[in-house]
C-alpha positions as CSV (number, residue, x, y, z in Angstrom):
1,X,0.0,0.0,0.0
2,X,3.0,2.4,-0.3
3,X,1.3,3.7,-3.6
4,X,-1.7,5.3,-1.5
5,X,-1.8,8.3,-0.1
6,X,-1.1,8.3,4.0
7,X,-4.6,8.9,4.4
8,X,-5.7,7.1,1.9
9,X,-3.2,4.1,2.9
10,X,-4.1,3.9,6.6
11,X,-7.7,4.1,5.8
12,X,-7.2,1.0,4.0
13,X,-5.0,-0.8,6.6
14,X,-8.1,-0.3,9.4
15,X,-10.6,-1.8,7.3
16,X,-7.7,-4.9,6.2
17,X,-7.1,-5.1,9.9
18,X,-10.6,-5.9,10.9
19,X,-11.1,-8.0,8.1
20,X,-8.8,-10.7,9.5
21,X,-10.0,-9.8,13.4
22,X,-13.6,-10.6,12.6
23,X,-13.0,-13.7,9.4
24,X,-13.1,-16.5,11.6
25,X,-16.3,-15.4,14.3
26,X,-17.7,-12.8,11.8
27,X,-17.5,-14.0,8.1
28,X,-20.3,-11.5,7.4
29,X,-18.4,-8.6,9.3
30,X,-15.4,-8.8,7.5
31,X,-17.2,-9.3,4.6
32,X,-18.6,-5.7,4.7
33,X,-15.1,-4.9,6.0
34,X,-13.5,-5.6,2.8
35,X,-15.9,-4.2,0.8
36,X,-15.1,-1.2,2.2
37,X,-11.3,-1.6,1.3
38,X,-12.4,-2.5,-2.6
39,X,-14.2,0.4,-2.9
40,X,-11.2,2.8,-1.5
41,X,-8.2,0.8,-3.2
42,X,-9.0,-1.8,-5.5
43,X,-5.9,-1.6,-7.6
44,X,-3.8,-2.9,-4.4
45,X,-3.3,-6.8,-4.1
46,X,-3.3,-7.6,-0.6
47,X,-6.9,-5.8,-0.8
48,X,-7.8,-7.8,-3.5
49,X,-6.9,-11.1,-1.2
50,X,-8.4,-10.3,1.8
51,X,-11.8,-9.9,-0.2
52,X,-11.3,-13.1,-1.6
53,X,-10.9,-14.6,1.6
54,X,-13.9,-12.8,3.2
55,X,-16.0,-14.0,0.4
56,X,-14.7,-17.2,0.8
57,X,-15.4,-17.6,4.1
58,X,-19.2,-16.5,3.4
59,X,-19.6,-19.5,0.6
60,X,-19.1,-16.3,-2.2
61,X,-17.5,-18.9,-4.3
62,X,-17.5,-16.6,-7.5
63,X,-16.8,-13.7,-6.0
64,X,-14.1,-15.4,-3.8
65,X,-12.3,-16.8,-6.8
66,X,-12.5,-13.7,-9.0
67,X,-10.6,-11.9,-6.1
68,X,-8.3,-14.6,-6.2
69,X,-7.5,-14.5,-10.2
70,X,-7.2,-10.6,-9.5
71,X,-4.7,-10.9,-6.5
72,X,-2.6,-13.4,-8.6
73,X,-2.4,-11.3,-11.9
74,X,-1.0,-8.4,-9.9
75,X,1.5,-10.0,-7.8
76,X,2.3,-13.1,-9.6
77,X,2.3,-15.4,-6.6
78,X,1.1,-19.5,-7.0
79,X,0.4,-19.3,-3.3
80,X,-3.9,-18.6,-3.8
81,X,-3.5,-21.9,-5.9
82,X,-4.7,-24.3,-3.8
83,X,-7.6,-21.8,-2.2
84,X,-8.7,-21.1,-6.1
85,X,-9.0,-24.7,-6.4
86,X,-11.0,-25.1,-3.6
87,X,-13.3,-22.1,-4.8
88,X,-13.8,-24.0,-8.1
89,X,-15.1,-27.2,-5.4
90,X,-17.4,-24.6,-4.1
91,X,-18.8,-23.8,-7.6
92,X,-19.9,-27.8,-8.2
93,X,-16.4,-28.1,-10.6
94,X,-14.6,-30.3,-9.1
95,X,-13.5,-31.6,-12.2
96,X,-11.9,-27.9,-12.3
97,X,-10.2,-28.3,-8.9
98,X,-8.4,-31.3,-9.8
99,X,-7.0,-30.1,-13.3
100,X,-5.6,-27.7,-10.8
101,X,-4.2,-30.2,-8.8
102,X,-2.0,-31.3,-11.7
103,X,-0.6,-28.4,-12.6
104,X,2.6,-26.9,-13.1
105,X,1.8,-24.1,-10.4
106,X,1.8,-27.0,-7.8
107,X,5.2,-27.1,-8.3
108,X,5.9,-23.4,-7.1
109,X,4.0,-24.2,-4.0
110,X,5.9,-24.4,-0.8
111,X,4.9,-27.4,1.9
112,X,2.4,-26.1,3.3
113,X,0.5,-25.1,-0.1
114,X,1.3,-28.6,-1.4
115,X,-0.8,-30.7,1.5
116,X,-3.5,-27.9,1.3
117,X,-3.6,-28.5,-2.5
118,X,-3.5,-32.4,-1.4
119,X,-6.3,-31.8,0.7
120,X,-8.4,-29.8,-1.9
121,X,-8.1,-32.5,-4.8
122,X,-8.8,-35.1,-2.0
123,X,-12.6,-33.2,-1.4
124,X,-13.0,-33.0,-5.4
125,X,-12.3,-36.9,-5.6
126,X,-14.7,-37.6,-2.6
127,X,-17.3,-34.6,-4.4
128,X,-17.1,-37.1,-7.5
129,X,-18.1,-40.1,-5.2
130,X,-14.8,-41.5,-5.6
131,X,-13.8,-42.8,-1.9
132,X,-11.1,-44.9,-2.2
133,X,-9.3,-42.4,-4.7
134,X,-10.0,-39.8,-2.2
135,X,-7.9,-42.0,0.6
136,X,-5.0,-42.7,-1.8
137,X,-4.7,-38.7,-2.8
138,X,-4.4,-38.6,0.8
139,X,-1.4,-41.2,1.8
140,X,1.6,-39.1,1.4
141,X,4.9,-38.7,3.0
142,X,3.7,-35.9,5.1
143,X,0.2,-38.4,6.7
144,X,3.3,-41.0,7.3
145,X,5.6,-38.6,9.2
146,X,5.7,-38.4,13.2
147,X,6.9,-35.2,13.2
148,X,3.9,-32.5,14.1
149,X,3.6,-29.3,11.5
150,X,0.7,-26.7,11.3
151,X,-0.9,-29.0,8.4
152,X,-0.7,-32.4,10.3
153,X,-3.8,-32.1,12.1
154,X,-5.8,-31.2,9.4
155,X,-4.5,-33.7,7.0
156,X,-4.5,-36.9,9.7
157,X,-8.7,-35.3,10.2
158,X,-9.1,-35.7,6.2
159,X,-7.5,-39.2,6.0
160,X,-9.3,-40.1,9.0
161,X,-13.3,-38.6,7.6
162,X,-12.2,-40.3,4.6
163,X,-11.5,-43.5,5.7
164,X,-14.6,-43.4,7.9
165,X,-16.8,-42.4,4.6
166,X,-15.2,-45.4,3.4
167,X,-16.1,-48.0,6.0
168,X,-13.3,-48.6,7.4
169,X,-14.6,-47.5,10.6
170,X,-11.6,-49.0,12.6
171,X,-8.5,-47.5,10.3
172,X,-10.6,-43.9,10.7
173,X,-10.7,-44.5,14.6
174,X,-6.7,-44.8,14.7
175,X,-6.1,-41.6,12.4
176,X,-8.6,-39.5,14.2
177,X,-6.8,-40.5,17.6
178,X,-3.5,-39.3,15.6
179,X,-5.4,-36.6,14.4
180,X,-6.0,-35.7,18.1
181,X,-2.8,-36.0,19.4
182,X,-1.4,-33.1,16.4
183,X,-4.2,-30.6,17.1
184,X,-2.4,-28.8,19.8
185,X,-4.9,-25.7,19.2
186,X,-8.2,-27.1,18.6
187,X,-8.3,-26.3,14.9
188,X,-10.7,-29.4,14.2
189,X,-13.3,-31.5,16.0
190,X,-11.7,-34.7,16.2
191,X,-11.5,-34.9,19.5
192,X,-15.2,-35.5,19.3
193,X,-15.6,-37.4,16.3
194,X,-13.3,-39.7,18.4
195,X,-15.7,-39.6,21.2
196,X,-18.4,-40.5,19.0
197,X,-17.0,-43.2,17.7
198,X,-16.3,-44.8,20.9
199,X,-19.6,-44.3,21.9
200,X,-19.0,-41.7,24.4
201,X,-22.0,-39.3,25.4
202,X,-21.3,-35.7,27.0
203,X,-23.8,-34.7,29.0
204,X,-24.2,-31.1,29.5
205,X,-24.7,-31.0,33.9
206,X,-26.0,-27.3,33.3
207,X,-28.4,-27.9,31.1
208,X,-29.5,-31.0,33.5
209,X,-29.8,-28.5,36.5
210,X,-31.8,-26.3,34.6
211,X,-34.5,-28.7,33.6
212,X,-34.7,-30.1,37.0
213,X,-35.3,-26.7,38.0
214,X,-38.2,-26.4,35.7
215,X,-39.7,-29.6,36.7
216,X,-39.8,-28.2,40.3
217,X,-36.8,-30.7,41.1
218,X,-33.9,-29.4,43.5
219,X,-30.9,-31.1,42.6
220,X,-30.8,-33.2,45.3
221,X,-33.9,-34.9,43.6
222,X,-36.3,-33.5,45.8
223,X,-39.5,-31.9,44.7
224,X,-39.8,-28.7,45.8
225,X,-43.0,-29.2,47.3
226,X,-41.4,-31.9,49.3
227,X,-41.4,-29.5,52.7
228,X,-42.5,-30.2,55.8
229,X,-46.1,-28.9,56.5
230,X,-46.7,-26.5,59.4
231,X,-48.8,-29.4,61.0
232,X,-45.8,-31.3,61.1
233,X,-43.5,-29.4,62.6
234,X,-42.2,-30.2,66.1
């Protein structure tokens, strides 16, 4: 943004900044965030992006990927690859996503784009009704490693949903358990897909307390009308 104004440029960087505060607990938020920051300085990429991503993360699939194609052509970068693949997923062209999955632009991706784009093409082969293909795009060097990177939750989650799509209910019970043990943050729910799996109920003790409540239930189990009358009183 060093081509704006000050003004202009800090204006822009507010609006950018609250885009990626609100993305994750208010899609819709950052959304009209970012619009905001198209309409003052469209011609900069990272603007460009984070509109993509904000209408990504609100299923704007066209939108999303137009952003994308935009921030690419300005900058260059193969780094929106996999995400642009995953928009054409969103679009009901998964045949799309994994012509982009064989590209030469995977090449150029680093790691961490290279599982995501691993991960995308796995969700096209699985959108396709193709299962087992789905597991195989999955098996990779990086689901074999013991070593824990910011991707290895997610991509021991995939194999693991996969496998259990599959029936093969007892391989997906290992990898979400592996999946567990990498997801050091929380960043996917297989803690309780586990659960579920192993037939484990949570039961929420608040909610109990207030329905006893309701029923006219202490939580001793006694009824509140239980008391001793007057009469009976020494």
């Amino acid at each position: 943004m060093q081509s704006l104004p000050k003004t202009l440029a800090e204006d822009v960087a507010k609006n950018l900044v609250m885009v990626a505060r609100l993305i994750d607990e208010d899609p819709e938020g950052a959304y009209g965030y970012s619009k905001v920051a198209l309409r003052l300085a469209s011609r900069v990429a990272a603007v460009r992006e984070a509109a993509g991503f904000a209408a990504y993360a609100n299923q704007k699939y066209g939108e999303a990927l137009a952003e994308f194609r935009a921030a690419r052509r300005m900058t260059g970068s193969v780094d929106l690859w996999p995400v642009m693949a995953d928009c054409e997923r969103g679009l009901g062209r998964p045949e799309k996503a994994l012509d982009m999955a064989g590209a030469p632009e995977v090449h150029k991706l680093d790691k961490a784009g290279q599982v995501e784009m691993r991960l995308v093409a796995a969700g096209a082969r699985r959108d396709m009704g193709q299962m087992d293909a789905a597991i195989v795009t999955l098996q990779s060097p990086e689901l074999a490693s013991n070593s824990v990177q910011p991707w290895t939750a997610r991509l021991r989650y995939a194999y693991a949903d996969a496998l259990l799509a599959a029936g093969r209910e007892r391989e997906a019970r290992e990898w979400f358990a592996k999946a567990v043990e990498a997801d050091r943050d929380g960043s996917t729910d297989a803690s309780d897909r586990l659960a579920e799996l192993d037939g484990v109920e949570f039961v929420d003790a608040l909610s109990e307390d207030t329905e006893d409540a309701e029923d006219g239930t202490d939580t001793a189990g006694e009824s509140a009308d239980a008391a001793p009358e007057d009469g009976d009183k020494d």
